[in-house]
N, C-alpha and C positions, 0 to 999 in steps of 0.2 A: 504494500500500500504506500502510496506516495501522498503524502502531504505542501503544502507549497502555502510559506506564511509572508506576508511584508509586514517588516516592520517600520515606518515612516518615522522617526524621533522627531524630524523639524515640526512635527503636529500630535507626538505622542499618540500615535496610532500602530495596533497591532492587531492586524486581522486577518485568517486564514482565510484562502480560496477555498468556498462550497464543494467545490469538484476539481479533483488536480488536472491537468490534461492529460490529454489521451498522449499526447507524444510533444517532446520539446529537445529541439534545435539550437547545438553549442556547435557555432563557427570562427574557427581559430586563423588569423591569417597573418604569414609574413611580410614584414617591412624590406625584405630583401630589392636591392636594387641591380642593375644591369648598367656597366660603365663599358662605352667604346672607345679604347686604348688605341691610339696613332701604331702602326706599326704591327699592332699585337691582339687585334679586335677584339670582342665581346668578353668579360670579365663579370662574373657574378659577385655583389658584396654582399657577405651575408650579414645580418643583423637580428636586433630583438625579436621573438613574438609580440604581436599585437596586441591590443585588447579583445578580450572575448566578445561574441555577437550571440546572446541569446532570443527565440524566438519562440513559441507557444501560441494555442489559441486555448480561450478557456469560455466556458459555458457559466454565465450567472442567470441562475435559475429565478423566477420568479415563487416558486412555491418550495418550501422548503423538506414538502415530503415526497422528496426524488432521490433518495437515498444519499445526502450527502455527507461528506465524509468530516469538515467542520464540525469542531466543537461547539461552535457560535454560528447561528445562520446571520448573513448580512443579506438585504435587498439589491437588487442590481446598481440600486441608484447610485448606494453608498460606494462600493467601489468605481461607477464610472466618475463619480465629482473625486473619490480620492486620487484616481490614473490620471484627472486632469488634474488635481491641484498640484503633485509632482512635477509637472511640468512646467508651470504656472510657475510654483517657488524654484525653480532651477536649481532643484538639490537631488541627490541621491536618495534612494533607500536600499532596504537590506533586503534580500531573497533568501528564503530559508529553506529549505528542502529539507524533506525528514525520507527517506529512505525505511523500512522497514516490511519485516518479513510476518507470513502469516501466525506465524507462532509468537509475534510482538518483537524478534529480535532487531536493534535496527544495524543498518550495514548504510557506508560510506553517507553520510549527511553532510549537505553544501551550506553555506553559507558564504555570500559573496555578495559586493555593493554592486548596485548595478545605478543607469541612469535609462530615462525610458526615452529614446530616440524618438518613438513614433507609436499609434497603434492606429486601429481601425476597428468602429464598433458595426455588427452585420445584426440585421435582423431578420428572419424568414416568415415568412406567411404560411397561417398552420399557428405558429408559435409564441402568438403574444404577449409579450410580458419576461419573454426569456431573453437576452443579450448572449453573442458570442462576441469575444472579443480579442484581434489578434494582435498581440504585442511583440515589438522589436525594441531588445532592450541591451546595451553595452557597460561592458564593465568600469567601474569608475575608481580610478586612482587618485589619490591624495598625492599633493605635491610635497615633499621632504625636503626643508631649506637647513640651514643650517645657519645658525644666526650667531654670531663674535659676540662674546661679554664685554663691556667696556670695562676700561680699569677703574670707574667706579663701582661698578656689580660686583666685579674681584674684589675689591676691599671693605664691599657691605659685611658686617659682624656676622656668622652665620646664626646666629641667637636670634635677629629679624625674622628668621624661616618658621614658618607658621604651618603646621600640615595636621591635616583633619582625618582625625581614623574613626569610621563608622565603624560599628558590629553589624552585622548578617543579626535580621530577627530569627530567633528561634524556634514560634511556632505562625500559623497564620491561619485564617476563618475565612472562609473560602466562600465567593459571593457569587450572585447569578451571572453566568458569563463565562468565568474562570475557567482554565485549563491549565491542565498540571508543566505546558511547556510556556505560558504566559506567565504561572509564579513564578517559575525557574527565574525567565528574564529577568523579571522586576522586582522579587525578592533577592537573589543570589548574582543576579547581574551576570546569569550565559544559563539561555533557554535550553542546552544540552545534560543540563544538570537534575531535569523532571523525571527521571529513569532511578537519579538516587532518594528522589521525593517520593515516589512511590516506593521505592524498597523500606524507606524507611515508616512508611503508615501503611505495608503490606497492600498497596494496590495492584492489582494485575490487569493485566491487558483485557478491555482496551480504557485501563485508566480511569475510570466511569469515577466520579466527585459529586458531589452536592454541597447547596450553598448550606455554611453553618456547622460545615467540618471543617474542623481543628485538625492540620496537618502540622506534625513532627518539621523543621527546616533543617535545625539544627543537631 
C-alpha cells in the first residue's frame, strides 16, 4: 500500500492524498554537454545529475466512501486551492511516501522537497464532483552559502549564546483527525517515528486511534 502525504509548513498544512496513484513518474536527467574541439571534434563533458522530475495523476474523490486509503478525508476543493496556493507562495513543500507491505511492514519510504512546476485539473462526464489531477512536480534544493564571521562575532563573549532545549512530551490525547504519522511529525518532529508510537501503546496495523486516547510518546 502506498500512501502519498504533503506537508506545506509555509501554511502549516498536512494532509494525505484520499487515493495514492495508480503509477508515478521519476525522471532523472543529465547536464552533460557536447564541446566541438578545433582539430579534435566532438568531446562529451560530463557533469552533475539534474534535478529530479516527478509526475503523477491523482483522483480527489468527491465522496469519501470509495474506499480511500487516508486517515483524514479532505474534499476536492481543499487540495485544488492548496496545489494553487503553493504556487501562488513560490515555496516548496514536502512529499512523503510511505511504502508498505500487506503484513504492515514498511520498505524504502521517500521523503523529498519538491516544487510544483505545473499541473492540470481534468474532469469527465459521468463523474461529477470527482477531480483528477495531473501534477509535474521538480525537486527543490536549498542554496548553501557560507557566510565569514566578522572579527567582531569572533570576539563576542560566548556567554551571549543563548540556546533553547525543549523536551519531546511524553504522553498525548489524541483528537479527531489524528494519525499516528501526523503525531510523529508534530510531536517528535520526523513522521517516520509512528511505527515506535504504536509499539509502544501496542497498536497494530492498520494503526486504527481514536480521539481521547492517551498514547505513550515517551
Amino acid at each position: 500500500m502506498y500512501r502519498f502525504i504533503i506537508d506545506y509548513e509555509h501554511r502549516q498544512t498536512v494532509a494525505e492524498l484520499p487515493l495514492p496513484p495508480e503509477v508515478m513518474t521519476t525522471r532523472l536527467c543529465g547536464k552533460n554537454t557536447t564541446v566541438d574541439l578545433v582539430n579534435s571534434g566532438e568531446i562529451s563533458v560530463l557533469k552533475d545529475i539534474g534535478l529530479r522530475n516527478i509526475s503523477f495523476r491523482v483522483l480527489l474523490p468527491k465522496d469519501e466512501n470509495v474506499g480511500i486509503s487516508a486517515a483524514e478525508f479532505h474534499e476536492p476543493l481543499f487540495f485544488l486551492s492548496l496545489f494553487r496556493n503553493i504556487m501562488a507562495d513560490k515555496r516548496p513543500f514536502r512529499l512523503i511516501i510511505l511504502r508498505e507491505l500487506p503484513e504492515g511492514r514498511s520498505i524504502f519510504n521517500g521523503d523529498i522537497m519538491l516544487s510544483i512546476e505545473s499541473y492540470t485539473v481534468v474532469e469527465n462526464g459521468g463523474e461529477e464532483g470527482d477531480f483528477y489531477v495531473d501534477l509535474n512536480l521538480k525537486e527543490f534544493r536549498t542554496l548553501s552559502l557560507t557566510v565569514a564571521e566578522t572579527a567582531a562575532s569572533e570576539s563576542a563573549p560566548a556567554g551571549n549564546a543563548v540556546r533553547e532545549v525543549r523536551d519531546s512530551p511524553k504522553t498525548y490525547s489524541v483528537v479527531s483527525g489524528d494519525c499516528l504519522y501526523d503525531i510523529a511529525k508534530k510531536q517528535l518532529g520526523d513522521g517516520e517515528l509512528y511505527r515506535q508510537i504504536a509499539e509502544k501503546n501496542g497498536i497494530d496495523y492498520p494503526y486504527t486511534i481514536y480521539p481521547g486516547q492517551i498514547l505513550k510518546l515517551g
